[in-house]
C-alpha positions in Angstrom: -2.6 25.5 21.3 -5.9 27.3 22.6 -8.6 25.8 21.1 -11.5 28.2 21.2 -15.5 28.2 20.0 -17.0 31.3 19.2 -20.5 32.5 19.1 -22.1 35.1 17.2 -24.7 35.8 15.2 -23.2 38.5 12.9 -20.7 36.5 10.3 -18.4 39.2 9.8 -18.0 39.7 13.7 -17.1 36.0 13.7 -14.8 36.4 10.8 -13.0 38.9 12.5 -12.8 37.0 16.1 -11.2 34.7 14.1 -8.9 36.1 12.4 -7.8 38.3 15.2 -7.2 34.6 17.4 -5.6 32.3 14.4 -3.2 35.7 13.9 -1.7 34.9 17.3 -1.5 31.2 17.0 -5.1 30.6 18.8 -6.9 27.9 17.1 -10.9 28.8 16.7 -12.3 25.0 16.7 -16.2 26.4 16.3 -18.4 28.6 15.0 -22.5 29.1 15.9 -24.6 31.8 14.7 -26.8 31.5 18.4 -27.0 30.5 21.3 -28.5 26.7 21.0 -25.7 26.3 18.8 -23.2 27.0 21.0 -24.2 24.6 23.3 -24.8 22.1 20.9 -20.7 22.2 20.2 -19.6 22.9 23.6 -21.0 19.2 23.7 -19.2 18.2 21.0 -15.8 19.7 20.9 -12.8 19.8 23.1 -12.5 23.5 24.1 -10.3 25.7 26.3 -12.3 28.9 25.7 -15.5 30.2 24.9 -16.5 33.6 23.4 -20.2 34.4 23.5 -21.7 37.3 22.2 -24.3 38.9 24.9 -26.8 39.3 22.2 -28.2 36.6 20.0 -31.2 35.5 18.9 -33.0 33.2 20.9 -31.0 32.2 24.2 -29.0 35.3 24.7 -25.2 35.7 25.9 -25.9 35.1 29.6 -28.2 32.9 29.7 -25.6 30.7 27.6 -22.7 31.6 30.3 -25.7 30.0 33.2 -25.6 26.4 30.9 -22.2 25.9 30.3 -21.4 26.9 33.8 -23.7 23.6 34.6 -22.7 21.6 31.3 -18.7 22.5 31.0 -17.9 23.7 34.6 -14.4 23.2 33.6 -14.7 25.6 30.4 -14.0 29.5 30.1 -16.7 32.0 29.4 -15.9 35.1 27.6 -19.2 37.6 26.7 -18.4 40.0 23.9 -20.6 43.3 24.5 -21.0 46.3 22.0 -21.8 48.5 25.4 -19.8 47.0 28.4 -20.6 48.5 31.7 -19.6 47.6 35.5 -23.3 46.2 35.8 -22.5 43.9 32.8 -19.6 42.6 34.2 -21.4 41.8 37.4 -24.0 40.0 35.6 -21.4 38.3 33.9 -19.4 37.0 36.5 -22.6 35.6 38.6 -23.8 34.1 35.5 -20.6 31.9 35.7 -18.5 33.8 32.9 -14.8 34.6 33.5 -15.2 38.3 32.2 -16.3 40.6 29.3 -14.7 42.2 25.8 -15.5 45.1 24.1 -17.2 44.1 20.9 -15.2 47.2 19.5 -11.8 46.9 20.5 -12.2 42.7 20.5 -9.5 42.3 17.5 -7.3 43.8 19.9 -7.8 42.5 23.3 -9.4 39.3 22.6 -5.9 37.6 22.0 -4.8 38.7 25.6 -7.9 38.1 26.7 -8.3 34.3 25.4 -5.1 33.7 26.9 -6.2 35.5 30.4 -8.9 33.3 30.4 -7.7 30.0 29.5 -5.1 29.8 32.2 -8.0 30.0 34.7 -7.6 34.0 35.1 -10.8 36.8 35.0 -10.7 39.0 32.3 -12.6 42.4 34.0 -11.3 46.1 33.8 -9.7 48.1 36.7 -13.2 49.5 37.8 -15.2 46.4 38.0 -12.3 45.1 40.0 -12.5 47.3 42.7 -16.4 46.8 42.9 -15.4 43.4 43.6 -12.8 44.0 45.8 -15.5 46.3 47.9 -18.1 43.7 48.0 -15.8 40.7 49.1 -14.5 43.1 51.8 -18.0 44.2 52.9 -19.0 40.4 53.6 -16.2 40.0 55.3 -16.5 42.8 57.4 -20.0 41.9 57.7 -19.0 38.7 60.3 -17.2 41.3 63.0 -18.7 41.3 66.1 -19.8 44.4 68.2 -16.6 43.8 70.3 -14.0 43.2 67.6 -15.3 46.4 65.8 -15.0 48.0 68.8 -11.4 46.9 69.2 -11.0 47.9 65.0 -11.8 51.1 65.6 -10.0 51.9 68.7 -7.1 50.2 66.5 -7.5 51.7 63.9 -7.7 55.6 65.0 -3.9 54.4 66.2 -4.5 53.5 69.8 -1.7 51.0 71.2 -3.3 47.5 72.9 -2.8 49.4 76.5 -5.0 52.4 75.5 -7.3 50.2 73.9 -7.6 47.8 76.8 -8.5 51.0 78.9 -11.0 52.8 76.8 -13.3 49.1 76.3 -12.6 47.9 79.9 -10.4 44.7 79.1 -7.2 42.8 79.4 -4.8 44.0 76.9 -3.9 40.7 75.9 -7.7 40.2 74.9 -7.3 43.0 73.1 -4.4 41.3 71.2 -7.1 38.0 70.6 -9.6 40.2 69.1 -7.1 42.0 66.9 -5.9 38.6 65.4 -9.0 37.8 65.2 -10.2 41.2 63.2 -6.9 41.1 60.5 -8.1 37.4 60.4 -11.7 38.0 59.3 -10.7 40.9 56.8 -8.2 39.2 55.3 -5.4 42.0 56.0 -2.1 42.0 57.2 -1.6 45.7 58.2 -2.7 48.5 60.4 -2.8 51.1 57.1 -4.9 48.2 55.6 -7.3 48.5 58.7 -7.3 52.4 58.8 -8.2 51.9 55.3 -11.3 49.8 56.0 -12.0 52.0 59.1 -12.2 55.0 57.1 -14.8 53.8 54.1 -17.0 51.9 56.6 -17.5 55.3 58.9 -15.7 53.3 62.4 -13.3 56.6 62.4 -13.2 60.4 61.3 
């Protein structure tokens, strides 16, 4: 069974986290009415997931999601918001949290989301996904040298390795080198994937 501390300073939220969990069989271990608390039994009990609300009195939501990223490494952070937002979610995640719940609709996401979270899986919506997925594609593109983003774009516009060797002035089979080394860096397997890059970066038309 999950075993699961929750953190809130509003009773009746907590009541309802919990009743919402122990419905589907997840076991709420701990209760604290603020942040200190909540640290206090992260030290004590044996927990699978954590649900913090963002704000409490005295250490606040994230700032709880920084410690137990130091103190419990190994546990699951969930921060309940009232007014979730991509830039919560951000702040979230580099805090060291797993994700974010709508305080509002928390009796009926948090079971899924509890689950999500304990089997080492982010809980974040579709948008705040593919903020992520933009950033983690931006550093990467970020390590392409001048040369292999020359070789990208000729690529990517749909140019074969011969009229790409041609238009740079090289060997097609360093053409070849750079484009294994291109899918390599940007973690992508296709030429639609690459196109797709191309595009949103401004290499092509």
């Amino acid at each position: 069974m999950i075993r699961v501390l929750i953190a809130d300073d509003h009773p009746f939220v907590r009541r309802g986290v919990r009743e919402a969990l122990n419905d589907e069989g997840i076991e709420v271990v701990g209760e604290a009415e603020n942040g200190e608390e909540a640290l206090s039994l992260s030290r004590a009990l044996a927990l699978d997931v954590a649900v913090v609300d963002l704000s409490m009195p005295g250490l606040g939501g994230l700032e709880v999601v920084a410690r137990l990223r130091v103190e419990r490494p190994d546990l699951p952070v969930l921060v309940l918001s009232a007014h979730p937002s991509r830039e919560l979610g951000l702040q979230v995640l580099q805090a060291g949290g797993v994700g974010y719940v709508d305080k509002n609709e928390a009796p009926d996401v948090l079971p899924a989301a509890v689950r999500r979270a304990a089997s080492g899986r982010r809980v974040i919506p579709a948008d705040l996904a593919e903020v992520l997925a933009e950033r983690a594609e931006g550093r990467r593109e970020g390590v392409l040298t001048p040369r292999e983003i020359q070789v990208a774009r000729c690529l990517a516009r749909g140019e074969s390795r011969e009229e790409a060797s041609r238009a740079l002035g090289i060997a097609p089979s360093t053409v070849s080198t750079y484009r294994g080394r291109v899918f390599s860096k940007l973690g992508i397997r296709t030429g639609a994937e690459l196109a797709r890059i191309a595009a949103r970066r401004g290499w092509i038309d």
